[in-house]
LOFI-464863 format. One record per atom (N, C-alpha, C, O): x, y, z; atom name; residue in one letter. Coordinates in steps of 0.2 Angstrom, whole numbers, plus 2048, in hexadecimal, padded with zeros to 3 digits. Example, Ala and Ser with C-alpha at 12.3 -4.5 7.8 and 13.67 -1.06 7.14 Angstrom:
residues 2
  east  north   up  atomo  residuo
   842    7E4  827      N        a
   83E    7EA  827     CA        a
   842    7F0  827      C        a
   847    7EF  82A      O        a
   840    7F5  823      N        s
   844    7FB  824     CA        s
   840    800  827      C        s
   843    806  828      O        s
end
This chain:
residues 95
  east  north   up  atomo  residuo
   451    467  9F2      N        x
   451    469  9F9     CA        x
   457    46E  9FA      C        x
   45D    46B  9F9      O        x
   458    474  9FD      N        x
   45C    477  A00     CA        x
   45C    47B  A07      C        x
   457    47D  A0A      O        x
   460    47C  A09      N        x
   460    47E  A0F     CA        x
   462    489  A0F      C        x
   466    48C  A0C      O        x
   45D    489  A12      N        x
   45D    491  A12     CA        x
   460    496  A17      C        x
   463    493  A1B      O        x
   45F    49B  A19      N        x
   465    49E  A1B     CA        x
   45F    49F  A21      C        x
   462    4A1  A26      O        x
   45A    49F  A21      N        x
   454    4A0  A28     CA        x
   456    49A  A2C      C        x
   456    49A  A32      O        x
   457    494  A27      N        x
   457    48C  A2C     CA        x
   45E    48C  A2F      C        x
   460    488  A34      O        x
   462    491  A2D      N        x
   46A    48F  A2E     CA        x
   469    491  A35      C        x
   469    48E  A3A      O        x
   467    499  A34      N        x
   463    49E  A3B     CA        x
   460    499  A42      C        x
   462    498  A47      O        x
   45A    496  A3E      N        x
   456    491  A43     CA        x
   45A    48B  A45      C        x
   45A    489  A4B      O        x
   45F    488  A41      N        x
   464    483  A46     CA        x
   46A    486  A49      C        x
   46E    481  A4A      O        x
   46C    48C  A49      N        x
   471    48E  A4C     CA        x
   46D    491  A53      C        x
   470    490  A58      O        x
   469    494  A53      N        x
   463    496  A58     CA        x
   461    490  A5D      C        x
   460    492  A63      O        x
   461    48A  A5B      N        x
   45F    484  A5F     CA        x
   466    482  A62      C        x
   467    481  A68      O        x
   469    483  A5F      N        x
   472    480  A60     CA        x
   476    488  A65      C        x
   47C    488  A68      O        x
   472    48C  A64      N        x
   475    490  A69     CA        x
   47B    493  A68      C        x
   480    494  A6C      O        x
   47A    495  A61      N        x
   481    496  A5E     CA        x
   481    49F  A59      C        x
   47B    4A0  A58      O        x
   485    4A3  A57      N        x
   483    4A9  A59     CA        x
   488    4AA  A52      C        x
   48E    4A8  A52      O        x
   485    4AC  A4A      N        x
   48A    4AC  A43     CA        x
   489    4B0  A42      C        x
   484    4B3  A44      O        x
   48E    4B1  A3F      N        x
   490    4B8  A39     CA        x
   48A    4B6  A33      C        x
   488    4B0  A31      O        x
   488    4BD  A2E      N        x
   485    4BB  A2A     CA        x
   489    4B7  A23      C        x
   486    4B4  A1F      O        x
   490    4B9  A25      N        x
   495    4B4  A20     CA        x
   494    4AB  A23      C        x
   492    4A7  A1F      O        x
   495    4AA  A28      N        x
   494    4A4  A2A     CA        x
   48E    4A1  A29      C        x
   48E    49B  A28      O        x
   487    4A6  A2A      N        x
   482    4A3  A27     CA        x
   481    4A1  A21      C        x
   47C    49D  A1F      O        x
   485    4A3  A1D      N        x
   483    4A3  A15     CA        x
   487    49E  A13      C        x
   486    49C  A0E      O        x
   48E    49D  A17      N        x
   492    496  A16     CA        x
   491    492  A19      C        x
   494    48D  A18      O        x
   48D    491  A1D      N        x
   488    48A  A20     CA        x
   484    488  A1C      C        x
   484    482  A1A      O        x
   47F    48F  A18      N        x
   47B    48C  A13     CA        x
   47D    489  A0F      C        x
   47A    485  A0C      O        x
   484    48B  A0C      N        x
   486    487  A06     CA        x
   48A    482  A07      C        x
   48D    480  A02      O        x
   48B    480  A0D      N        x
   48E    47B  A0D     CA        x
   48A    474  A0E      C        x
   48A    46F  A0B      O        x
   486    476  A14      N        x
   47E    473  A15     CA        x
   47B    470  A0D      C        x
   47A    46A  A0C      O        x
   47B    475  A09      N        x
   477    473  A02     CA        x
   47B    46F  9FD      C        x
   479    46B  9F9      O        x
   481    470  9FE      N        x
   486    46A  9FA     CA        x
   485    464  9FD      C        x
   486    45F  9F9      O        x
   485    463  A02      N        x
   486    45C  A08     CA        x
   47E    458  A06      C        x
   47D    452  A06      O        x
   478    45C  A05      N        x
   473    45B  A03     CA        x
   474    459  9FA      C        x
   471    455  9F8      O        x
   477    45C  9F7      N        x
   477    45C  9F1     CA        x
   47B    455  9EF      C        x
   478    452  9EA      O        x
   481    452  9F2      N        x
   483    44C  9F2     CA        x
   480    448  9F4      C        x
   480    443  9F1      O        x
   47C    449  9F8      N        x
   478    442  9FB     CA        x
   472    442  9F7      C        x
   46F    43D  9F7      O        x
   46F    446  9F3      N        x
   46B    444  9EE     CA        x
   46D    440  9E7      C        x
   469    43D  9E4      O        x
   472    440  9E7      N        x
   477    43B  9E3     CA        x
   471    433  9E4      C        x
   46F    430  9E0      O        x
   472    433  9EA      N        x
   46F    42C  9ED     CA        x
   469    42B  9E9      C        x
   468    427  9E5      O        x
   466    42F  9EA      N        x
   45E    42C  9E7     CA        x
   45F    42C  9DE      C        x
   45A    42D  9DA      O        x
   464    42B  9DC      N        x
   466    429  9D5     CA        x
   466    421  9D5      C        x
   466    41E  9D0      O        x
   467    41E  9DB      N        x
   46A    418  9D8     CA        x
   465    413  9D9      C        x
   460    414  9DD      O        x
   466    40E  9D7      N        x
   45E    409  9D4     CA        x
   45D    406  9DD      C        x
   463    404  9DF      O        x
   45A    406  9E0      N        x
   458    403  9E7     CA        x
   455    3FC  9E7      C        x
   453    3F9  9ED      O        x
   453    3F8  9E1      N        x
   44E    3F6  9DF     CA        x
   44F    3EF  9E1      C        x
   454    3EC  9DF      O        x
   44B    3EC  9E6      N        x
   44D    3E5  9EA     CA        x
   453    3E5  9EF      C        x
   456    3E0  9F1      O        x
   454    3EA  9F0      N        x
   457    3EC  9F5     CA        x
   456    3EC  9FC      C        x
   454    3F1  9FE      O        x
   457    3E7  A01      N        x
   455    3E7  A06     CA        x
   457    3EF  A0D      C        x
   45C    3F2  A0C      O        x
   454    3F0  A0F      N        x
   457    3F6  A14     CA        x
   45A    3F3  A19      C        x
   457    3EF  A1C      O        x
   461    3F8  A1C      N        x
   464    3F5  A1F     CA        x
   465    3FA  A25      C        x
   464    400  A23      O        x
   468    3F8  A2C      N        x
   46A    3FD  A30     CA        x
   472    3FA  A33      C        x
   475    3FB  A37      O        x
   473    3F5  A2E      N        x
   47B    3F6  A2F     CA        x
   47E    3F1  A2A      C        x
   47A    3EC  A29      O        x
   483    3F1  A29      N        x
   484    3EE  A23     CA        x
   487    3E7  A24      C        x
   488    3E3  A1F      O        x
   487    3E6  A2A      N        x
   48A    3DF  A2E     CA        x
   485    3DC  A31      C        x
   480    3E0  A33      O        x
   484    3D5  A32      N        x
   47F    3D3  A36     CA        x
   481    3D3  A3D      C        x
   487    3D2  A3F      O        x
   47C    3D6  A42      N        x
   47F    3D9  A48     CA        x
   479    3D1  A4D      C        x
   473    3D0  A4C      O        x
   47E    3CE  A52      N        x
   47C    3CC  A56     CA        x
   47E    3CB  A5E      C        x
   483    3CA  A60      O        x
   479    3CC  A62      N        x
   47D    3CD  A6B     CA        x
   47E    3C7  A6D      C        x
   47B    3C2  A6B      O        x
   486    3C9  A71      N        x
   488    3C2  A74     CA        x
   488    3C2  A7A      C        x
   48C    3C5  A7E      O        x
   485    3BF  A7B      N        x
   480    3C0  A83     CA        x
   484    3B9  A86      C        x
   485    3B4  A83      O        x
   485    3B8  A8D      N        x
   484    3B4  A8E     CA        x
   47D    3B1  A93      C        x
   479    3B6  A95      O        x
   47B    3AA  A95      N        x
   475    3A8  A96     CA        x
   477    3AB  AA0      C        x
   47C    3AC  AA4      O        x
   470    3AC  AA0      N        x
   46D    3AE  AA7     CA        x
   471    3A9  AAB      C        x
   474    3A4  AA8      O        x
   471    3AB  AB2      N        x
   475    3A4  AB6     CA        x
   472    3A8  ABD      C        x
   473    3AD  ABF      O        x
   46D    3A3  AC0      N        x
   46A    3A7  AC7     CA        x
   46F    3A5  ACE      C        x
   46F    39F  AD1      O        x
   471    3AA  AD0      N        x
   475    3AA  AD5     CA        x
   473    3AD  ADC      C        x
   470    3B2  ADD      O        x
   476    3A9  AE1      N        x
   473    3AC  AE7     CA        x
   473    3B4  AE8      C        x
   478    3B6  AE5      O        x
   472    3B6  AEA      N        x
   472    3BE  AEB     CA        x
   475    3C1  AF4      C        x
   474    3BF  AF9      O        x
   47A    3C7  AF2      N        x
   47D    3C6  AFA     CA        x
   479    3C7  B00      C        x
   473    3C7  AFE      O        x
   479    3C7  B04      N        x
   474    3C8  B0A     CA        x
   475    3CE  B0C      C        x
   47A    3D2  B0D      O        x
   46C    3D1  B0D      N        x
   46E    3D9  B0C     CA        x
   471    3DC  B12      C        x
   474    3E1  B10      O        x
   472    3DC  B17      N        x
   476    3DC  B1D     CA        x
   47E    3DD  B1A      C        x
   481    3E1  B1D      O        x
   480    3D9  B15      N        x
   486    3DC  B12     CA        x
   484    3E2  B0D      C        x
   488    3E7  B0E      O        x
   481    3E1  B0A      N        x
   480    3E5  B04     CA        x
   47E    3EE  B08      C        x
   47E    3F3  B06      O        x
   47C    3EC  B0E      N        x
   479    3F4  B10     CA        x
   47F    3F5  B17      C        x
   47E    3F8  B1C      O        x
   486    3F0  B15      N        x
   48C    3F2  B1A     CA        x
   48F    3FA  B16      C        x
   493    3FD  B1A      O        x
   48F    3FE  B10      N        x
   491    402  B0D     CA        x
   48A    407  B0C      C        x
   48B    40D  B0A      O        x
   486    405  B0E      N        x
   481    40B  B0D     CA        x
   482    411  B13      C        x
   483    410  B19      O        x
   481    417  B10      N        x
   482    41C  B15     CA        x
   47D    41C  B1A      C        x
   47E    41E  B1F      O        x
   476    41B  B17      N        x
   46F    41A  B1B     CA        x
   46B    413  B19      C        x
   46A    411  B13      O        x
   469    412  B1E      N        x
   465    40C  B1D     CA        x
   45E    40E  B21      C        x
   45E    413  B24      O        x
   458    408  B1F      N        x
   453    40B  B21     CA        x
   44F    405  B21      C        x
   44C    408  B1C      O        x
   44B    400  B22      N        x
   449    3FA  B23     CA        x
   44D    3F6  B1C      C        x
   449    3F6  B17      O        x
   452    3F5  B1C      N        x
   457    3F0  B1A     CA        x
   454    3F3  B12      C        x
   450    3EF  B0F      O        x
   455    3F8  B11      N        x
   456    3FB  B0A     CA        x
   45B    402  B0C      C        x
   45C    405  B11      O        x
   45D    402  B05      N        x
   460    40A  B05     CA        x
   45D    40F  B07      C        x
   457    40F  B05      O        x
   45F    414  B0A      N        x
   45D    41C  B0B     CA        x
   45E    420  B09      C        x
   462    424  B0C      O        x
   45D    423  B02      N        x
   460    428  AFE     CA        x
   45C    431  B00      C        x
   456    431  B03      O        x
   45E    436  AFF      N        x
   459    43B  AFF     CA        x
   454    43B  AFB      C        x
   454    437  AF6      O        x
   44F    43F  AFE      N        x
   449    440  AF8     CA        x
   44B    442  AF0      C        x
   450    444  AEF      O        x
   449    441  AEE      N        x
   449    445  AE6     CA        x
   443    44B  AE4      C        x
   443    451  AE2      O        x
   43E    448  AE6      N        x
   438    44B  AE5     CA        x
   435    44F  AEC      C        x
   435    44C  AF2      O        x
   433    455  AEA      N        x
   42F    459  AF0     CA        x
   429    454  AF1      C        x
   425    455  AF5      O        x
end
């Protein structure tokens, strides 16, 4: 697999970015080396190898729910700039 000087074109095009044809031609070879080490990897035996997405076991530390009274909206709509049957009033969004 290598990277060509048309794709270098096509993601500087998407990326909004404006090369020289010296620059295109040194992205491609930089591009194609960065691929050329990473092919290295599929040399190495994978075999009973579990697949992993991080190398650490990751777990959340949550604490437990706790249901608590909630304030009275009379205070909670003391800071609203508009109210409107005891909800906020924000502007439209949509026509």
């Amino acid at each position: 697999m290598s990277i060509t000087i048309k794709e270098v074109e096509h993601v500087a095009n998407l990326a909004r970015l404006e090369l020289s044809d010296a620059e295109k031609e040194q992205f491609a070879g930089q591009l194609n080396a960065i691929l050329k080490y990473a092919e290295k990897l599929n040399q190495l035996n994978t075999d009973g190898i579990e697949p992993t997405s991080h190398v650490l076991p990751l777990a959340n530390v949550m604490r437990e729910d706790v249901v608590k009274p909630s304030w009275p909206i009379e205070k909670v709509l003391l800071n609203a700039p508009e109210e409107e049957d005891g909800q906020f009033k924000v502007p439209a969004v949509l026509e």
